[in-house]
C-alpha positions in Angstrom: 32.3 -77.8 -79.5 34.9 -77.2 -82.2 33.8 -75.0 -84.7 35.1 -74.9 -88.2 34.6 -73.0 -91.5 36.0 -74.1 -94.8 36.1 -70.9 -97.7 37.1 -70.9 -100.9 35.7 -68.4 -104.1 32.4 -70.3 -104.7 32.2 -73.1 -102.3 31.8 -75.6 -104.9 34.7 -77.2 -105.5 37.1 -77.1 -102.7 36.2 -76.1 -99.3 33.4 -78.6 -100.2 36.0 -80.9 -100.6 38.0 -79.7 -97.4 34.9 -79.6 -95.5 34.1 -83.4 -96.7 37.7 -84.9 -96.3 37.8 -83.4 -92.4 34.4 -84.9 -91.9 36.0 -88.2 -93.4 39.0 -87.8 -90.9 37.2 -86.9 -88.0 34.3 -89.9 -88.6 37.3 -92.5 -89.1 38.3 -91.4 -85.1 34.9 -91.2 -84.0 35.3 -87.6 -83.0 33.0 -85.6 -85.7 29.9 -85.8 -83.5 32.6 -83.0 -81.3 32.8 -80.9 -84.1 30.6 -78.4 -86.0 31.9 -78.0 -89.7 30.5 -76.2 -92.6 32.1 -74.7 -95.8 30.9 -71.5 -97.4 32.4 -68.9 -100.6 33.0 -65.5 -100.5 30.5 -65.1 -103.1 27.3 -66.2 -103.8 27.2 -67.4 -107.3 26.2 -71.0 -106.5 24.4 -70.0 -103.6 22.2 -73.8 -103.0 24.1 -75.5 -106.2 25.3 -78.6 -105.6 29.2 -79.3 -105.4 30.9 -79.1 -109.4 30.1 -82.2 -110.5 34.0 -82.6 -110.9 34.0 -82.4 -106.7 31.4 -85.1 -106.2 33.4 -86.9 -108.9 36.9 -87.2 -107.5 35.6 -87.6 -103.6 33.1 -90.3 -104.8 35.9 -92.1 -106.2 37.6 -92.3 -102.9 34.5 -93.3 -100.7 33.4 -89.5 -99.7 30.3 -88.3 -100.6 29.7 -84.7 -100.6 26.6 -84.6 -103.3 24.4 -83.1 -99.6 26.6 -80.0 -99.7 25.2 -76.7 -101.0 26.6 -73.7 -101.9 26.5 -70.6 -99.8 27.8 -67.6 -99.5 30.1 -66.0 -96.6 27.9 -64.3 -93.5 29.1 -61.8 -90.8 27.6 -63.5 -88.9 30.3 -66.6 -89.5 32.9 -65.2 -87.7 31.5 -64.9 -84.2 30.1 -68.6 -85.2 33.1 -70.5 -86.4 36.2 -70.2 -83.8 38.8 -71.2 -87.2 38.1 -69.7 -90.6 40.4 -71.8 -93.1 40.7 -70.8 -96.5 42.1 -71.9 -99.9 44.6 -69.6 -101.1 45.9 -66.3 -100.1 43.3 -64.3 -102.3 40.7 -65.6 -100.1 42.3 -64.9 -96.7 43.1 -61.9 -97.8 39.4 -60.7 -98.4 38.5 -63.3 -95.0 40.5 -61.1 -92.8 39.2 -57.8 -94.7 35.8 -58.8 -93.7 36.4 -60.3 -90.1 37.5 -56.7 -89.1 38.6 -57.9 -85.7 38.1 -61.4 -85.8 41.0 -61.8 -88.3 42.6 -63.7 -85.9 40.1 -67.0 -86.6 41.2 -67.1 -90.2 44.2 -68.7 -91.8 45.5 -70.6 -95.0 43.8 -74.5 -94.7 47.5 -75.9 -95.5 49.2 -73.4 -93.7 47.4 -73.8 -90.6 47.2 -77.9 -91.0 51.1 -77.8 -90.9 51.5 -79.6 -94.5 53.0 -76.4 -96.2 54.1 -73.2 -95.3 52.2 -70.5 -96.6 50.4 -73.0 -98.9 47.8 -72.8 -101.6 45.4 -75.2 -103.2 44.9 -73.9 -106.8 41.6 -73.5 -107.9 40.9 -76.6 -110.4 37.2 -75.2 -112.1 38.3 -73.4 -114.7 41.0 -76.3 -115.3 40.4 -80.4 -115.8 40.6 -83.9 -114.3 44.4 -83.1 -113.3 43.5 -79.9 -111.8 41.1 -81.7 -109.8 43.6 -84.3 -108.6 45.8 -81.6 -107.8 43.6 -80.1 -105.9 42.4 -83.2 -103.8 45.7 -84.7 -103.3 47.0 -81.4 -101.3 43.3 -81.2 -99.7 43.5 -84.7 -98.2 47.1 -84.1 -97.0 45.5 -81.0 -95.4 42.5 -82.8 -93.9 44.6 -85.3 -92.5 47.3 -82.3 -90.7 44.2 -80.7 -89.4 43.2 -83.7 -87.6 46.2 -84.8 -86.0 46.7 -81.1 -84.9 43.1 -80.8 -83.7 43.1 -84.6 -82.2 46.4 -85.0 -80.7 46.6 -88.6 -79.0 43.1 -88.3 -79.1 42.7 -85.2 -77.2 41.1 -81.9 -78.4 43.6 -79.5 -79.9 43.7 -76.2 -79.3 42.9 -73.3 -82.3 45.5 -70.4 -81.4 
């Protein structure tokens, strides 16, 4: 099985949302049932919160419910777990591949890797407002989509390296 982590600072507002949107992608092929996916933050502020309210929001809105996500924060243990690590922006990989030690190798930028944008960052929209968030979906849909067809060529399991 296909394991994936999504990471961002908090894990409440978008590697909930990257986690739901590749659920969304996967379901609409009828492949998730192949995958194990989760989404967790390098800290553990929110630790069993909810998604921001602002989340639930903007993927409600689009027919993706991710109100059953909770918060949680970053294990050791996830990298021997998860064989792809994918990450928000470059802070966060950074500290990823600080902590992986040699398992570094399994984590990489979520647009990056999904082909939409080279070296590619989806700005953190809490601290910002309803654009922010739209922002913030728009590139994380673009991504959830690139995984997909990269992990589900013609159908066919991708491969992660």
């Amino acid at each position: 099985m296909n394991r994936l982590l999504f990471v961002c600072l908090g894990n409440i507002c978008r590697s909930p949302l990257m986690e739901g949107l590749v659920r969304a992608e996967l379901r609409k092929l009828g492949r998730l049932e192949r995958y194990t996916i989760d989404s967790a933050g390098l800290g553990a502020w929110h630790a069993g919160e909810m998604p921001d309210p602002r989340a639930m929001a903007i993927a409600r809105q689009r027919g993706i419910d991710i109100s059953m996500q909770r918060a949680r924060a970053l294990t050791s243990r996830d990298f021997q777990a998860f064989d792809l690590v994918l990450c928000a922006d470059r802070r966060n990989l950074s500290e990823l591949r600080r902590r992986a030690g040699s398992d570094a190798d399994r984590c990489a930028l979520f647009l990056d890797w999904s082909g939409v944008k080279a070296e590619g960052e989806v700005p953190d929209p809490y601290t910002g407002g309803a654009a922010e968030f739209e922002l913030a979906y728009a590139l994380i849909e673009r991504g959830a989509q690139g995984l997909v067809r990269r992990l589900e060529p013609a159908g066919q399991a991708g491969d992660f390296r």
